[in-house]
Structure formats: structure tokens, C-alpha cells
PDB file of N, CA, C, O and CB in Angstrom:
ATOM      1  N   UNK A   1       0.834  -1.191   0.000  1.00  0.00           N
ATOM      2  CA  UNK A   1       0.000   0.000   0.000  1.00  0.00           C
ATOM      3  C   UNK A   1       0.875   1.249   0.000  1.00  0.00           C
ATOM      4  O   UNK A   1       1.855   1.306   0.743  1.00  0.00           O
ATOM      5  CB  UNK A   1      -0.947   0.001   1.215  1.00  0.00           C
ATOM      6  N   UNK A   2       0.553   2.230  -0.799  1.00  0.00           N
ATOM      7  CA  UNK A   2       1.634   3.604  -0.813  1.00  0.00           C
ATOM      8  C   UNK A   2       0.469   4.824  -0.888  1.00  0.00           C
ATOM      9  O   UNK A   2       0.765   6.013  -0.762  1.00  0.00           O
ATOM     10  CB  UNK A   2       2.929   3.667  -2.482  1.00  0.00           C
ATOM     11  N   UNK A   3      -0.952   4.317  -1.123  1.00  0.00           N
ATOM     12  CA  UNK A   3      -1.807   5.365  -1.105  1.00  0.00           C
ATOM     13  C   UNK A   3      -2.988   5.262  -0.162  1.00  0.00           C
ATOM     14  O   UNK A   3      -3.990   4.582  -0.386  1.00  0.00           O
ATOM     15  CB  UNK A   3      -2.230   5.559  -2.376  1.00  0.00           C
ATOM     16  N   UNK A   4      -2.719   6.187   1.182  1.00  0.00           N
ATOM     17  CA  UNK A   4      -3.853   6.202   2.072  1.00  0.00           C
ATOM     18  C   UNK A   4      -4.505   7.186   2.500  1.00  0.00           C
ATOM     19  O   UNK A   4      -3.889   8.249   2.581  1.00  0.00           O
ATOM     20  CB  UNK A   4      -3.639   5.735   2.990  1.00  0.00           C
ATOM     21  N   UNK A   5      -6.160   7.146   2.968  1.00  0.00           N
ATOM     22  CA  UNK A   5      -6.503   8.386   3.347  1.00  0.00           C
ATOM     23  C   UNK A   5      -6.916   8.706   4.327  1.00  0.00           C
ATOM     24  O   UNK A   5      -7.869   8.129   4.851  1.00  0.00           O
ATOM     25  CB  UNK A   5      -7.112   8.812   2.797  1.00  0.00           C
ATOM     26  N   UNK A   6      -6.256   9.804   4.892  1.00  0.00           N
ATOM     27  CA  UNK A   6      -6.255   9.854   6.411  1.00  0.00           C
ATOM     28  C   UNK A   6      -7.447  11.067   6.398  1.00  0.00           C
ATOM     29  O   UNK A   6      -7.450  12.077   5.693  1.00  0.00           O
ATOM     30  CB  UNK A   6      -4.535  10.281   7.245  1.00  0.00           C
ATOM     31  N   UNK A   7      -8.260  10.728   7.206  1.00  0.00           N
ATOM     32  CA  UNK A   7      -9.593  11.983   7.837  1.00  0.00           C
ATOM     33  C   UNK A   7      -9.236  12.526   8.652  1.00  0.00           C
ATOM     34  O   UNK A   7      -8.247  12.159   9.286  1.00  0.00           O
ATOM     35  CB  UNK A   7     -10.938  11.637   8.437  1.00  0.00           C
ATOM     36  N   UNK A   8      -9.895  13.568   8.923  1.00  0.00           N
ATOM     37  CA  UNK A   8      -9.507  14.966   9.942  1.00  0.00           C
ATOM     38  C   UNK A   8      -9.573  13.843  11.593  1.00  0.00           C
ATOM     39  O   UNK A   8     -10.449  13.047  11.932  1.00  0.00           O
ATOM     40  CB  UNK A   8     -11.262  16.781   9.827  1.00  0.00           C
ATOM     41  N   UNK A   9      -7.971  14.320  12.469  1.00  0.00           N
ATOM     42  CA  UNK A   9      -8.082  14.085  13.446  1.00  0.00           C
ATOM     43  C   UNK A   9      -7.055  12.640  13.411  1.00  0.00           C
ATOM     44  O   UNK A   9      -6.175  12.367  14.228  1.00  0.00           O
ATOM     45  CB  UNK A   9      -9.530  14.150  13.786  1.00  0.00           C
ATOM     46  N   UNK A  10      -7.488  11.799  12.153  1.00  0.00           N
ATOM     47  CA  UNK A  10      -6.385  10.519  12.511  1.00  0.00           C
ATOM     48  C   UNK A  10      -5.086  11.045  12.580  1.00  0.00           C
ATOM     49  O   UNK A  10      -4.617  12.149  12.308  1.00  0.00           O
ATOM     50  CB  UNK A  10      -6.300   9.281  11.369  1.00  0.00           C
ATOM     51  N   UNK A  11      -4.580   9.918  13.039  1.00  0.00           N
ATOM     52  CA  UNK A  11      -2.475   9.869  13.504  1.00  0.00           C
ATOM     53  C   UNK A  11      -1.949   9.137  12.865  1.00  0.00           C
ATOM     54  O   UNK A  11      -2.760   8.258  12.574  1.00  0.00           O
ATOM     55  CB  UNK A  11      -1.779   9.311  14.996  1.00  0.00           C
ATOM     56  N   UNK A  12      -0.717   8.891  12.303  1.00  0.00           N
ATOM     57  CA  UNK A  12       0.199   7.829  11.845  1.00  0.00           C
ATOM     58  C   UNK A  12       0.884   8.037  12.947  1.00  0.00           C
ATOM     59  O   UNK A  12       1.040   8.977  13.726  1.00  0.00           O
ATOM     60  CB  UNK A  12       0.975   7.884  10.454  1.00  0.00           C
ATOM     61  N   UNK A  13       1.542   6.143  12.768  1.00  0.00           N
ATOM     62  CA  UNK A  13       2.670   5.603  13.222  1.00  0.00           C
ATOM     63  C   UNK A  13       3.733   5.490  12.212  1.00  0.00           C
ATOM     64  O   UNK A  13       3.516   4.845  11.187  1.00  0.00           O
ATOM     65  CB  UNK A  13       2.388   4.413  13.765  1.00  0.00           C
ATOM     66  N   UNK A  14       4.731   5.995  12.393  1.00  0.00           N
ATOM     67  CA  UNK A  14       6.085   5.954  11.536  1.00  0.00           C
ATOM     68  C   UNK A  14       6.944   4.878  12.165  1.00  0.00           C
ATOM     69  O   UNK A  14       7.190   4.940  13.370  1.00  0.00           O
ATOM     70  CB  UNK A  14       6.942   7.439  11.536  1.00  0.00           C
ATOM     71  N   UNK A  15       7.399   3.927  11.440  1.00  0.00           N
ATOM     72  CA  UNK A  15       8.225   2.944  12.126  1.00  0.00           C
ATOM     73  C   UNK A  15       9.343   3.006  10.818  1.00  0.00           C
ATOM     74  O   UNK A  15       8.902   2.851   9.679  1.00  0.00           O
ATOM     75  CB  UNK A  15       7.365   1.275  12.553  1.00  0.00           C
ATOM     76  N   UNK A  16      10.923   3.259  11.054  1.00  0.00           N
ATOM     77  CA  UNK A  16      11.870   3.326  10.215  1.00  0.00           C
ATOM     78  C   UNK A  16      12.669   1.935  10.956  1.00  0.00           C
ATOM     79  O   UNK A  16      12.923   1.594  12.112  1.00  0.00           O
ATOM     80  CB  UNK A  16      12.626   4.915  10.136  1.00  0.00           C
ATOM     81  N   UNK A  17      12.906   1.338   9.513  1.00  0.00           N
ATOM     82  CA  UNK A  17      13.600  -0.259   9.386  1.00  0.00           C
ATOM     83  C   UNK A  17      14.282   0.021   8.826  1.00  0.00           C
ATOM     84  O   UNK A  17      14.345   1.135   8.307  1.00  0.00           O
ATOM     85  CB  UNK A  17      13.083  -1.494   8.869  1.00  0.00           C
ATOM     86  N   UNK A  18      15.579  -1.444   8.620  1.00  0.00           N
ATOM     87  CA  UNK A  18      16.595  -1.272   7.191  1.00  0.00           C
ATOM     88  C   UNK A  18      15.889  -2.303   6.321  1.00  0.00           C
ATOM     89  O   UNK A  18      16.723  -2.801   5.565  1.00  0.00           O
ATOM     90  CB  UNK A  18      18.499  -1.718   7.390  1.00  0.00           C
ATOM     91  N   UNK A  19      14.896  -2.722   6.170  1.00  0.00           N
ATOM     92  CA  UNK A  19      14.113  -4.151   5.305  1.00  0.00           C
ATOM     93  C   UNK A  19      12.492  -3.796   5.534  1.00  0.00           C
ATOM     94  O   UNK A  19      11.745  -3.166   6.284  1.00  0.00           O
ATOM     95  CB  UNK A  19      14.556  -6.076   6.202  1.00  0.00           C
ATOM     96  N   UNK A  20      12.489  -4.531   4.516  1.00  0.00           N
ATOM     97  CA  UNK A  20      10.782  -4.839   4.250  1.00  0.00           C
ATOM     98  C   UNK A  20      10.129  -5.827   5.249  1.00  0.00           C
ATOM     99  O   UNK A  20       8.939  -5.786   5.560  1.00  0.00           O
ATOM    100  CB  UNK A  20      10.496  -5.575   2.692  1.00  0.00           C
ATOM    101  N   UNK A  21      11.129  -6.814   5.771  1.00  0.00           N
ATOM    102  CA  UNK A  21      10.721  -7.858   6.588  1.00  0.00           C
ATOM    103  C   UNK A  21       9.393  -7.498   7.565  1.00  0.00           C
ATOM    104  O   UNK A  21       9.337  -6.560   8.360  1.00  0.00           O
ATOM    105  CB  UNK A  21      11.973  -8.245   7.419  1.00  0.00           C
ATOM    106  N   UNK A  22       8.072  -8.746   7.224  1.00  0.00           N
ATOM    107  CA  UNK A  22       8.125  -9.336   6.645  1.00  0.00           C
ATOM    108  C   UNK A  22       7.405  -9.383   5.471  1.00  0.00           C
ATOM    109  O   UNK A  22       6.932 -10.371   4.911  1.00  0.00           O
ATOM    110  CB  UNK A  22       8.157  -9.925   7.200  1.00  0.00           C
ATOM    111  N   UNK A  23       7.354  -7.861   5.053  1.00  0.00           N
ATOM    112  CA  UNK A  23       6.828  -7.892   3.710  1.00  0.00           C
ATOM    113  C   UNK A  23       7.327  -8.493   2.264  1.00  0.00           C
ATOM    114  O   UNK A  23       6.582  -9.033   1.446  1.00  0.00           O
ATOM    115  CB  UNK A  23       6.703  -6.750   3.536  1.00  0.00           C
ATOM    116  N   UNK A  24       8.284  -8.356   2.165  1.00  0.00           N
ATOM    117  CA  UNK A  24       9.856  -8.514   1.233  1.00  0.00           C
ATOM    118  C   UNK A  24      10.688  -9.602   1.939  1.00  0.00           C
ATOM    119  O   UNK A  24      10.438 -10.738   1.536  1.00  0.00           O
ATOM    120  CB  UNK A  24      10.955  -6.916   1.242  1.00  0.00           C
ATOM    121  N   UNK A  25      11.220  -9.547   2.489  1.00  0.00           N
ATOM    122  CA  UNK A  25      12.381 -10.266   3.177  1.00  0.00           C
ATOM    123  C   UNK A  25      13.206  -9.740   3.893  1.00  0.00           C
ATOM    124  O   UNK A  25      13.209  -8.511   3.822  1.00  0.00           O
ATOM    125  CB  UNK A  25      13.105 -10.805   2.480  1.00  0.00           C
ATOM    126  N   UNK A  26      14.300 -10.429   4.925  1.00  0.00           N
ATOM    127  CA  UNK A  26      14.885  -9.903   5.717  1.00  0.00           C
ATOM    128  C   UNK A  26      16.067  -9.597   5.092  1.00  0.00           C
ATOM    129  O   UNK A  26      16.559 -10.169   4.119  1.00  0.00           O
ATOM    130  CB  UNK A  26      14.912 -10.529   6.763  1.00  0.00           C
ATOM    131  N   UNK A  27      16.630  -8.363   5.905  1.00  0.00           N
ATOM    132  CA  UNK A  27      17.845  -7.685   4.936  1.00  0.00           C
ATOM    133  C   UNK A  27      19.329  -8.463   6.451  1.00  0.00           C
ATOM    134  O   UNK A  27      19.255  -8.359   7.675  1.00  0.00           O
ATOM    135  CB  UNK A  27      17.573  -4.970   4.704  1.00  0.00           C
ATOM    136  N   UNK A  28      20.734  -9.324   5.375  1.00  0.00           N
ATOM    137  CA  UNK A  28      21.287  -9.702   6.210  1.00  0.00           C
ATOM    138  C   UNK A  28      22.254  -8.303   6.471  1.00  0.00           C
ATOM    139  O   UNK A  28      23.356  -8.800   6.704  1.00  0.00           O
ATOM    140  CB  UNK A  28      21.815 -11.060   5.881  1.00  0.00           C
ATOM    141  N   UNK A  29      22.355  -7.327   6.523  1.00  0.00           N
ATOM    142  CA  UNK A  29      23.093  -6.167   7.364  1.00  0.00           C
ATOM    143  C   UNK A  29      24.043  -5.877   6.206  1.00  0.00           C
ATOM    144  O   UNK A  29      24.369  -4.715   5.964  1.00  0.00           O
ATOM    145  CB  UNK A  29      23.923  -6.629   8.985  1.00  0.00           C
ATOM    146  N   UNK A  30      24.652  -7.263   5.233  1.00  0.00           N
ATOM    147  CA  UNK A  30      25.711  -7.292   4.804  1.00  0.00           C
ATOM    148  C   UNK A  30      25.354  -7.233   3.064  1.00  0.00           C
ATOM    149  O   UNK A  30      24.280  -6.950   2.533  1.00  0.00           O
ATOM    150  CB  UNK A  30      26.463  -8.503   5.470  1.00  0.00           C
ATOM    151  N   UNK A  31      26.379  -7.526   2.559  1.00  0.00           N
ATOM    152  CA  UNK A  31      26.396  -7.591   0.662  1.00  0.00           C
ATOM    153  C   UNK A  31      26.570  -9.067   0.480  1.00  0.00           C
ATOM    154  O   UNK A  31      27.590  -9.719   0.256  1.00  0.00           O
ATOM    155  CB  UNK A  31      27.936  -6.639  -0.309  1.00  0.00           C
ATOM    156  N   UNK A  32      25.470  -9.390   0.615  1.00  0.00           N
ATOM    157  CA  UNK A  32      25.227 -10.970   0.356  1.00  0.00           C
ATOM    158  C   UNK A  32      24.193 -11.491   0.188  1.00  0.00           C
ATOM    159  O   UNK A  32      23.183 -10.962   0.650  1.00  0.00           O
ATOM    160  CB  UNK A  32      25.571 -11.719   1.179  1.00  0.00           C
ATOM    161  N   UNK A  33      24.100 -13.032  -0.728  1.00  0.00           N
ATOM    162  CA  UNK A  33      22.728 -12.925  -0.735  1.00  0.00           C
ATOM    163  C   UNK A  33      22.116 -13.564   0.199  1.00  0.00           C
ATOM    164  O   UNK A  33      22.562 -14.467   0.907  1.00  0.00           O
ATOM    165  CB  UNK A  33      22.223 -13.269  -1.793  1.00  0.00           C
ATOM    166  N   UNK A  34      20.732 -12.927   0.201  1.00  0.00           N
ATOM    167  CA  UNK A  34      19.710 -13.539   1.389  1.00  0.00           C
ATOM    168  C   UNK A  34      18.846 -14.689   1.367  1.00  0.00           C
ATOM    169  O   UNK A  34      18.016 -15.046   2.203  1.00  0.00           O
ATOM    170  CB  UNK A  34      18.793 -12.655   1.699  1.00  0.00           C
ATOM    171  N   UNK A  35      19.194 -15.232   0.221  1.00  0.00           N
ATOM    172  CA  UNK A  35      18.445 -16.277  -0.226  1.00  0.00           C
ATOM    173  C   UNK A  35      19.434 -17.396   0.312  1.00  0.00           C
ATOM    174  O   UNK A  35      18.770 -18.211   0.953  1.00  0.00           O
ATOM    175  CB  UNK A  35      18.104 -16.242  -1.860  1.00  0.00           C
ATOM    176  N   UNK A  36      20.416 -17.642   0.292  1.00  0.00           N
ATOM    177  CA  UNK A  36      21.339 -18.207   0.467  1.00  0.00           C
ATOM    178  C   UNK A  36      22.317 -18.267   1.478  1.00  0.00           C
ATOM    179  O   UNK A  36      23.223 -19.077   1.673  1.00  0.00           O
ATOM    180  CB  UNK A  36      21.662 -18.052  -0.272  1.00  0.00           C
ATOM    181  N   UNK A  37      21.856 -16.951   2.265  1.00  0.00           N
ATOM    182  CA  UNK A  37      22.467 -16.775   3.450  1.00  0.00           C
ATOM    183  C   UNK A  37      22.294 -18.065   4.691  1.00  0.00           C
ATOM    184  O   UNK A  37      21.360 -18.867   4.687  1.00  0.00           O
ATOM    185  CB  UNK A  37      21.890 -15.416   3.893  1.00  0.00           C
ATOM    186  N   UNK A  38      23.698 -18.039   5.981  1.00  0.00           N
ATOM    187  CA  UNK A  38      22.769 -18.711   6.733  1.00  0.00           C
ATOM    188  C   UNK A  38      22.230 -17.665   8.185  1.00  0.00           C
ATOM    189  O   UNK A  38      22.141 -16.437   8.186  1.00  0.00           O
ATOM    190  CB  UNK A  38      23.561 -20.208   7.154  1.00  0.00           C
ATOM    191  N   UNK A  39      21.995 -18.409   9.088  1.00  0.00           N
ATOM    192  CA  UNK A  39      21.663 -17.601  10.120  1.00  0.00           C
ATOM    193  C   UNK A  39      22.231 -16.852  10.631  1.00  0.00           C
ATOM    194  O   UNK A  39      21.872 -15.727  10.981  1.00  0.00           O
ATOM    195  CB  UNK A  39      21.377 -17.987  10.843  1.00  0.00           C
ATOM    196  N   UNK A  40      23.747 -17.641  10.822  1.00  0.00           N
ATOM    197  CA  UNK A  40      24.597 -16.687  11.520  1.00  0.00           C
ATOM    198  C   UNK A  40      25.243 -15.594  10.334  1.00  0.00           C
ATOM    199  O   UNK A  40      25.760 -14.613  10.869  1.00  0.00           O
ATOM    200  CB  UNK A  40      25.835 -17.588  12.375  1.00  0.00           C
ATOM    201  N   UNK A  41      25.285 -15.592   9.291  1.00  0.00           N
ATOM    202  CA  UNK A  41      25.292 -14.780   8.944  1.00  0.00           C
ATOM    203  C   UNK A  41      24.939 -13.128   9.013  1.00  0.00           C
ATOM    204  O   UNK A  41      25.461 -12.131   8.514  1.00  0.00           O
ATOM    205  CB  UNK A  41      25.120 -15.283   8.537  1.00  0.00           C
ATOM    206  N   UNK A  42      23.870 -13.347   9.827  1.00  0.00           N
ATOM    207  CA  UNK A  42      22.729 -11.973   9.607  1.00  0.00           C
ATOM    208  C   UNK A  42      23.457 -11.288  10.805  1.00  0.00           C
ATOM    209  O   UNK A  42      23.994 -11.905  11.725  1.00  0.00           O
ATOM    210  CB  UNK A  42      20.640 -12.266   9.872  1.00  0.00           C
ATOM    211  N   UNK A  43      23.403  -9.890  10.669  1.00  0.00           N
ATOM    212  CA  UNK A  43      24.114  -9.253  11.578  1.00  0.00           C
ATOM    213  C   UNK A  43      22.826  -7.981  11.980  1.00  0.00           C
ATOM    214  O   UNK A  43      22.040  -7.466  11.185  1.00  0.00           O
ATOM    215  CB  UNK A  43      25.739  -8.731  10.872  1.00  0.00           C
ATOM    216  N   UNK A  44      22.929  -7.773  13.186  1.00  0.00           N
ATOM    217  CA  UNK A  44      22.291  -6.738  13.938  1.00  0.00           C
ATOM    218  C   UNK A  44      22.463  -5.716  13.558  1.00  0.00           C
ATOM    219  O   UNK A  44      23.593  -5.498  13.120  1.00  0.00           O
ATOM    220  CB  UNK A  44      22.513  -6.638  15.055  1.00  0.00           C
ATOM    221  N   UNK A  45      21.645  -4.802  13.535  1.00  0.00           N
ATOM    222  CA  UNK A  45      21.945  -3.384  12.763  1.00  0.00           C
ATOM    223  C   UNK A  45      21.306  -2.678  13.991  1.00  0.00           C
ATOM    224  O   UNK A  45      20.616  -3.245  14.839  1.00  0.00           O
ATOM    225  CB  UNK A  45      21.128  -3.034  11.009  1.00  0.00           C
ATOM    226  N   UNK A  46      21.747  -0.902  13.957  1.00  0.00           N
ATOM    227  CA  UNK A  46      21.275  -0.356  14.595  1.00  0.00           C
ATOM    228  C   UNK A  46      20.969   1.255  13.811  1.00  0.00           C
ATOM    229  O   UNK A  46      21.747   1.741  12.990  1.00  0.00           O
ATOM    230  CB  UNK A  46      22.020  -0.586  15.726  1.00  0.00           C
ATOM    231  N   UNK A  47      19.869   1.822  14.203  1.00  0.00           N
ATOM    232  CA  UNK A  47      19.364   2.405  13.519  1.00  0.00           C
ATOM    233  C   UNK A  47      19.296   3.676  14.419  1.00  0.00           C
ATOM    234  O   UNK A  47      18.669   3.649  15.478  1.00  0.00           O
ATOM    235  CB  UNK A  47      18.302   1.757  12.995  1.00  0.00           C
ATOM    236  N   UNK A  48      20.050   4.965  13.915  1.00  0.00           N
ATOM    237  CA  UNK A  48      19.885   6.201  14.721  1.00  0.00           C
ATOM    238  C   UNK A  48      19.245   7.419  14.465  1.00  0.00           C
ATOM    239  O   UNK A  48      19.965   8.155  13.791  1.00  0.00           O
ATOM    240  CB  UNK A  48      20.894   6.571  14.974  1.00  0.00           C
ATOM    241  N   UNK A  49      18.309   7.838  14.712  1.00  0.00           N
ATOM    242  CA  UNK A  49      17.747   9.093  14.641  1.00  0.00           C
ATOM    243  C   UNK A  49      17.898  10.730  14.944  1.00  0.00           C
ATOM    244  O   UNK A  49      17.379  10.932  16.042  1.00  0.00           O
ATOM    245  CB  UNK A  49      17.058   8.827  15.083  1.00  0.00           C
ATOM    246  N   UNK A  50      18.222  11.508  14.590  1.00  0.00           N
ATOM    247  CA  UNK A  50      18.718  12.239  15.538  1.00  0.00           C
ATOM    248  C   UNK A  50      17.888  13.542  15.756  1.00  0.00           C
ATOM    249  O   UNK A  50      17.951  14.155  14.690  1.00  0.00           O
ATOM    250  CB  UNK A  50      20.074  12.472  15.229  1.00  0.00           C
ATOM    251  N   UNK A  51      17.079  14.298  16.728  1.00  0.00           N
ATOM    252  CA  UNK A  51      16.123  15.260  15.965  1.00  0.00           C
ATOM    253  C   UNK A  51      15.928  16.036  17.395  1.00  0.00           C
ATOM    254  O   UNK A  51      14.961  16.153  18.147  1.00  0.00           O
ATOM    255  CB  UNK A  51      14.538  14.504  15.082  1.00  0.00           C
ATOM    256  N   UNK A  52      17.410  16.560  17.440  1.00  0.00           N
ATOM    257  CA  UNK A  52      16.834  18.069  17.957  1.00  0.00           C
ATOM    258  C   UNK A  52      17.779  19.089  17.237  1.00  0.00           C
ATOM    259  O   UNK A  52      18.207  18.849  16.108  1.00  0.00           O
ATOM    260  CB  UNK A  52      16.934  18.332  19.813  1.00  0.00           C
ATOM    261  N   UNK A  53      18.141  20.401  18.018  1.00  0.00           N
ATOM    262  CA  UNK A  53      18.798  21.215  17.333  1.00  0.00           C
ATOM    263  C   UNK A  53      19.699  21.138  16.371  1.00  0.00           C
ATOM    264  O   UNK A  53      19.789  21.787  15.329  1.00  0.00           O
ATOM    265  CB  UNK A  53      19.172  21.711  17.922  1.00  0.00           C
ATOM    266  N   UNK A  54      20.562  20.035  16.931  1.00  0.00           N
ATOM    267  CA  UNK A  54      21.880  20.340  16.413  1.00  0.00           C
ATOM    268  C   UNK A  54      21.994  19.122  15.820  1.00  0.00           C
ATOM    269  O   UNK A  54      23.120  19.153  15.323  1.00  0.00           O
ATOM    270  CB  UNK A  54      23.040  20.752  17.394  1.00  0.00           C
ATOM    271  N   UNK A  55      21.343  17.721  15.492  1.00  0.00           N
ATOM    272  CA  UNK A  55      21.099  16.879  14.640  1.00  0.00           C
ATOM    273  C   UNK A  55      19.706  17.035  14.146  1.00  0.00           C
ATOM    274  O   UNK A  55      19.078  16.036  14.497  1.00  0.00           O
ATOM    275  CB  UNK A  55      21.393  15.694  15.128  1.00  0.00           C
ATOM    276  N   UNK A  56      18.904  17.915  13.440  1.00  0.00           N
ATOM    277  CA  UNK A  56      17.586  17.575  12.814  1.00  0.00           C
ATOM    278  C   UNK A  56      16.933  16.286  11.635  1.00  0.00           C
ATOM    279  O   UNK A  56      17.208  15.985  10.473  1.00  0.00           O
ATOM    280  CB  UNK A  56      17.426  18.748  12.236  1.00  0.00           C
ATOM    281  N   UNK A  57      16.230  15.921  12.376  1.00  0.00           N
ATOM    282  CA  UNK A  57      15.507  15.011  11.472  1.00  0.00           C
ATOM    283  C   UNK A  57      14.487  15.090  10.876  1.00  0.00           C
ATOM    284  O   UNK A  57      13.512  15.084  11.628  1.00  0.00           O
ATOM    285  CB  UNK A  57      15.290  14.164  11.854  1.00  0.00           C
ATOM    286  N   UNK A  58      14.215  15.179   9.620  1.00  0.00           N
ATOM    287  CA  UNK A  58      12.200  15.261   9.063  1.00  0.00           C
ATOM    288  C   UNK A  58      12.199  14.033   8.274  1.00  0.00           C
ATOM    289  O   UNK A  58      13.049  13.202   7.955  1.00  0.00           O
ATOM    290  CB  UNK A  58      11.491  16.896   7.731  1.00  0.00           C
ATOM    291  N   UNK A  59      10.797  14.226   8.045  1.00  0.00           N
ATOM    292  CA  UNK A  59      10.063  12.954   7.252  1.00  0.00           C
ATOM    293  C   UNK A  59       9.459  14.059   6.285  1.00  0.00           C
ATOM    294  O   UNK A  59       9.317  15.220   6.670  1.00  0.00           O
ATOM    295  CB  UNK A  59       8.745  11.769   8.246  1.00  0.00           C
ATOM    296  N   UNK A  60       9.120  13.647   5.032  1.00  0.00           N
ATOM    297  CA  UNK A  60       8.835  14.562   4.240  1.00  0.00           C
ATOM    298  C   UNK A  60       7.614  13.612   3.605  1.00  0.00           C
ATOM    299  O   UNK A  60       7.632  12.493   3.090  1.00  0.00           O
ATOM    300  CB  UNK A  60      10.112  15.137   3.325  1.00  0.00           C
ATOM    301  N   UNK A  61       6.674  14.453   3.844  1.00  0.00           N
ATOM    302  CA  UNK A  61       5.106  13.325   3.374  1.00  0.00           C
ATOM    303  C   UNK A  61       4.159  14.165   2.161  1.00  0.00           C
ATOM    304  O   UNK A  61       3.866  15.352   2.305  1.00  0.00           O
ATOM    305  CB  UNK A  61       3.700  13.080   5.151  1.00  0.00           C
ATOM    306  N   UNK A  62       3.862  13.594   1.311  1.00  0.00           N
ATOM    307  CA  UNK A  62       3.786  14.673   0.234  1.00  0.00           C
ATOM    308  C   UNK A  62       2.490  13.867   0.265  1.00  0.00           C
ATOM    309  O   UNK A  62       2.407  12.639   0.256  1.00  0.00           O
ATOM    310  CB  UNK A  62       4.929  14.908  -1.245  1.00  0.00           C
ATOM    311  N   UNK A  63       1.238  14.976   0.311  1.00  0.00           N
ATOM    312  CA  UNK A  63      -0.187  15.045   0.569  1.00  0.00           C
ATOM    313  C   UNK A  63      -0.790  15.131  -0.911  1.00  0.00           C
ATOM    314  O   UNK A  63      -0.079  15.639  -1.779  1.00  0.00           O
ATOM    315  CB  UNK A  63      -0.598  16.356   1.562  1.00  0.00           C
ATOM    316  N   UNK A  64      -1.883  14.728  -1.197  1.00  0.00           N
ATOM    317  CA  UNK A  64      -2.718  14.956  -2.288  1.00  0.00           C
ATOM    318  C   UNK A  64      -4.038  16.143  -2.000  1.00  0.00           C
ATOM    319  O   UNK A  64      -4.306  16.357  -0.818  1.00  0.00           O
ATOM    320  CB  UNK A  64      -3.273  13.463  -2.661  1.00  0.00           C
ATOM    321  N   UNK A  65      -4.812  16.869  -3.038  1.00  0.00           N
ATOM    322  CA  UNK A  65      -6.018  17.375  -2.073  1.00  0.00           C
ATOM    323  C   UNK A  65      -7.182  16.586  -3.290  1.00  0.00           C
ATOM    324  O   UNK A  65      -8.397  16.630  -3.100  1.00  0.00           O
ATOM    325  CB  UNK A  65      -6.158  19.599  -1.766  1.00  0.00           C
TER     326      UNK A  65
END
């Protein structure tokens, strides 16, 4: 889904991943393939945000009318 319509008053939830999982598949961290990967392969990722002054962060959501 990439097209939704939000009515006066609803909220989104923003959740930022490095993968589609489990829409797509899981991403192994690395340049390899995932089809073929094994378990231990897959490496932990960590994901940083940064959003006040002096690191700002936006999301940029481009509305229809």
C-alpha cells in the first residue's frame, strides 16, 4: 500500500527499518545474498535518529487534495 486516506483528526505511526521484513524479506546487514544466506550470517543493525537542534531530522510526506 503507498496510497492512504487519512480523515480529519487521525495519527500515523512511523516505524523506520533497514528491510521490508516481513513484507519482502529480511535484509542480512551485509552484501550478500539472502536467499542463500545462513543464520549466523545476519548481523544486527542499529538504527539512529537524531532530531533536535543540532542533529535535525524530518520525514517529508507529500499530501494529495
Amino acid at each position: 500500500d503507498v496510497m492512504h486516506t487519512f480523515l480529519p483528526g487521525h495519527r500515523m505511526m512511523i516505524q523506520v527499518q533497514s528491510s521490508w521484513f516481513p513484507l519482502v524479506d529480511r535484509n542480512p546487514q551485509q552484501f550478500i545474498d539472502p536467499y542463500t544466506a545462513t543464520p549466523s550470517q545476519y548481523k544486527k543493525s542499529l538504527i539512529r535518529l537524531y532530531h533536535d537542534s543540532k542533529y535535525p531530522s524530518q520525514i517529508i510526506l507529500n499530501t494529495l487534495k
